[in-house]
C-alpha positions as CSV (number, residue, x, y, z in Angstrom):
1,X,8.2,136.5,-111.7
2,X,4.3,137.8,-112.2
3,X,4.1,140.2,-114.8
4,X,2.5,143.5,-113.9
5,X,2.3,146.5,-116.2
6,X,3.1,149.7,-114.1
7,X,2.2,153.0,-115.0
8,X,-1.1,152.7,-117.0
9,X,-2.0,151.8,-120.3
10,X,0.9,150.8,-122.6
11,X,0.0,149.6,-126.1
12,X,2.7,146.9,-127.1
13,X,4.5,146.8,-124.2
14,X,3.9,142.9,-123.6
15,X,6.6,142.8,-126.7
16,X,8.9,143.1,-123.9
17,X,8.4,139.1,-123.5
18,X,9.0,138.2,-126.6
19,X,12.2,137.1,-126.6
20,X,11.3,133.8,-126.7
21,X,13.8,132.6,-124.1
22,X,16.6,133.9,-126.6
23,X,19.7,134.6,-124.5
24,X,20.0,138.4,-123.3
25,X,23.3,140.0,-123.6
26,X,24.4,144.0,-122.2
27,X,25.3,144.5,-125.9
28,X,23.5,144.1,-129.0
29,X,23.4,145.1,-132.3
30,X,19.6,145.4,-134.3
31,X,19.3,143.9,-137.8
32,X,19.6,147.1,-139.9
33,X,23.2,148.0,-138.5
34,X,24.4,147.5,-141.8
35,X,22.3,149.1,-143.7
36,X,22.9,152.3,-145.5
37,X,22.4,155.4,-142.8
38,X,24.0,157.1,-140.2
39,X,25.6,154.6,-137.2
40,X,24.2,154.7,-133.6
41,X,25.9,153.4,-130.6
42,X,23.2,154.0,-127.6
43,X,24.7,153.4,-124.0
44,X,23.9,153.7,-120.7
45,X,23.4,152.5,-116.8
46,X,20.3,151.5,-115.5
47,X,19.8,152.1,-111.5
48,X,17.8,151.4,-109.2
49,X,15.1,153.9,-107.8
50,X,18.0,155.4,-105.3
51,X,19.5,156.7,-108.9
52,X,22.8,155.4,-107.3
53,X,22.9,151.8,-107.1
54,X,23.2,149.7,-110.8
55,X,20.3,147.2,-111.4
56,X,21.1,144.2,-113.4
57,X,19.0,141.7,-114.9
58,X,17.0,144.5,-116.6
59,X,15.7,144.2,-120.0
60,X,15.2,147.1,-122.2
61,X,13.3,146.5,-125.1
62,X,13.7,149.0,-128.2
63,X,12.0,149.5,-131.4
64,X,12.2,151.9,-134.4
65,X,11.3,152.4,-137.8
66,X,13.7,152.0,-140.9
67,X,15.3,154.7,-142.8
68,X,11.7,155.8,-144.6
69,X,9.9,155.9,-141.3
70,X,8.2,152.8,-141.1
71,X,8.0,149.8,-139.2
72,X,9.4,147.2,-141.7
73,X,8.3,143.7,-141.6
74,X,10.1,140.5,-143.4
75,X,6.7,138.5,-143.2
76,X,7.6,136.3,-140.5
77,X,7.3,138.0,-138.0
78,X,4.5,137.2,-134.7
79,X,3.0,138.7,-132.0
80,X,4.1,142.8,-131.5
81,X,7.0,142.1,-134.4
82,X,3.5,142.4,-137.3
83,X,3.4,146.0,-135.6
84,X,7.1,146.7,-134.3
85,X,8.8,145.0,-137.5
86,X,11.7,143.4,-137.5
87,X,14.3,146.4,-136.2
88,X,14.1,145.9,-132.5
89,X,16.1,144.0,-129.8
90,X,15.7,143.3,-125.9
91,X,19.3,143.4,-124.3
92,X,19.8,142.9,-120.4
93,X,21.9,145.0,-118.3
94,X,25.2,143.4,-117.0
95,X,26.2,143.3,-113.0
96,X,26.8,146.7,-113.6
97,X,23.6,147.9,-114.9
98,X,25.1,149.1,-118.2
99,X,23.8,148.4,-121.8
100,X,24.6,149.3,-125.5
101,X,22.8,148.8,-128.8
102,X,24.4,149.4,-131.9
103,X,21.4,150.6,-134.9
104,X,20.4,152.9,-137.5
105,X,19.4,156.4,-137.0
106,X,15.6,155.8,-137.3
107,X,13.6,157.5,-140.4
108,X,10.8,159.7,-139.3
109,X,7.2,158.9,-140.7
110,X,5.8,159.6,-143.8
111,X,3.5,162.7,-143.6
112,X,3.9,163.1,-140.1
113,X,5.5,165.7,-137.8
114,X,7.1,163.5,-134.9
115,X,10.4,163.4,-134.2
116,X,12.4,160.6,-135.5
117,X,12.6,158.1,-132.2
118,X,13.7,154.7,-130.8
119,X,10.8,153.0,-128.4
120,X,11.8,151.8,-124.8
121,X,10.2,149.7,-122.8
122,X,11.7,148.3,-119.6
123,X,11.3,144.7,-117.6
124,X,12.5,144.7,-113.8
125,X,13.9,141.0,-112.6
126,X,10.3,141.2,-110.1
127,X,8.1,141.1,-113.2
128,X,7.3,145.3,-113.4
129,X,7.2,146.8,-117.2
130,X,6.4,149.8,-118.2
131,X,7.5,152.4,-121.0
132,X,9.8,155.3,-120.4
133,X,10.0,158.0,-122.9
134,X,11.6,157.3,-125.8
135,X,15.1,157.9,-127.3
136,X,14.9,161.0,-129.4
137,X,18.1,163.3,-131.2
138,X,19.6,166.6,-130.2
139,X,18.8,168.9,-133.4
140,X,16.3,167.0,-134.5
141,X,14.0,170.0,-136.1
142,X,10.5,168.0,-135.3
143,X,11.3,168.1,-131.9
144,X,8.7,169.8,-130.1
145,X,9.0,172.5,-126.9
146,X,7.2,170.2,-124.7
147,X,10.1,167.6,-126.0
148,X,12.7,169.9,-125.1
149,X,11.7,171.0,-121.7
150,X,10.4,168.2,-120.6
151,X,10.7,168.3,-116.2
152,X,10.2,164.4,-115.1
153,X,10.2,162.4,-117.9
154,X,9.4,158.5,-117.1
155,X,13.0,157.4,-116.5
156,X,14.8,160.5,-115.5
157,X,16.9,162.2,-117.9
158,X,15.4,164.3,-120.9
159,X,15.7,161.2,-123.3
160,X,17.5,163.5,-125.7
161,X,20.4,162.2,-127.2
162,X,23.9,164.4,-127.8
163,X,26.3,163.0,-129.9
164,X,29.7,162.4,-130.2
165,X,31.6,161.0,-133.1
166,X,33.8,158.3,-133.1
167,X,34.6,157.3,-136.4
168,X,31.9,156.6,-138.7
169,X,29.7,156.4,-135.2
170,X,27.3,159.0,-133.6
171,X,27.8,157.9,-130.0
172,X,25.1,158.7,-127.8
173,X,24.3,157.9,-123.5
174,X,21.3,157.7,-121.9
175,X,21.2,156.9,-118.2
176,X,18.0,155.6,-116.7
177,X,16.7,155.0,-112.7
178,X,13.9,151.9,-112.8
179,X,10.3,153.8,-112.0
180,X,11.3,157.1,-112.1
181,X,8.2,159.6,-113.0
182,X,6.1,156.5,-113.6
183,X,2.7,156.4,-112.0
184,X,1.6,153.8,-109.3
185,X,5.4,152.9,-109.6
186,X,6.5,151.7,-105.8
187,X,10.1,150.1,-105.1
188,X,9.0,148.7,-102.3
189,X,7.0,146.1,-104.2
């Protein structure tokens, strides 16, 4: 596999790498799951650029900031963890192309007006990476027009979370399809 970033200038999205050989699972659950806050599970399938045909072997790399809004760190961290903090996870689709994260409802940042979030940044088995939008909540006041009428988002889908509840769980789904709406993107590579 030869890396190559798709889709133009992605700050951070070499983080996707640093798993350190680590084994990837379908299912993961970040560090702050136990933490005070409200309970995420996050699921999906990831296809391939048909939008009909799971892709396994992807890894999706997600990031987000604590409770208070920021990226926390434990001191110990390297590389894109000094920036991303500790709260973040890669987990690899199964034969299927599904995944699931379990985390905390992220905080959003001090003194800012962004929606609260979860970063995504996606691996193909052939080396391509990119971002896609990122995860972001139904109801969420901050949530801009251009956020909620968004027409091709990179990865299909609006990226807008709905909610169910399932016990003491907000379950949410996000489909994806590999290269959708991102530039120079070609699935014939």
């Amino acid at each position: 596999m030869t890396p190559q970033l798709i889709g133009g200038p992605c700050e951070g999205c070499e983080a996707v790498f640093e798993y350190a050989g680590t084994r990837l699972n379908a299912t993961d659950t970040l560090p702050d799951f136990n933490n005070d806050g409200p309970r995420l599970r996050v699921s999906g399938t990831v296809y391939l650029p048909d939008g009909k045909s799971p892709a396994k072997d992807v890894i999706l790399y997600v990031y987000h900031t604590d409770q208070d809004g920021v990226y926390p760190a434990k001191g110990t961290e390297t590389g894109w963890g000094k920036r991303h903090g500790y709260i973040r996870s890669w987990i690899k689709t199964n034969n299927k192309g599904q995944y699931t994260f379990y985390t905390l409802k992220p905080g959003v940042y001090p003194n800012r007006s962004a929606a609260a979030h979860i970063h995504l940044t996606i691996l193909e088995p052939n080396g391509k990476y990119y971002w896609v939008e990122s995860y972001l909540f139904e109801g969420d006041s901050l949530l801009t027009a251009a956020e909620k009428e968004q027409l091709n988002p990179r990865g299909g889908g609006s990226g807008i979370l709905t909610f169910t509840k399932e016990g003491d769980l907000l379950v949410g789904k996000r489909d994806l399809i590999l290269g959708r709406n991102v530039p120079g993107y070609s699935d014939k590579d």
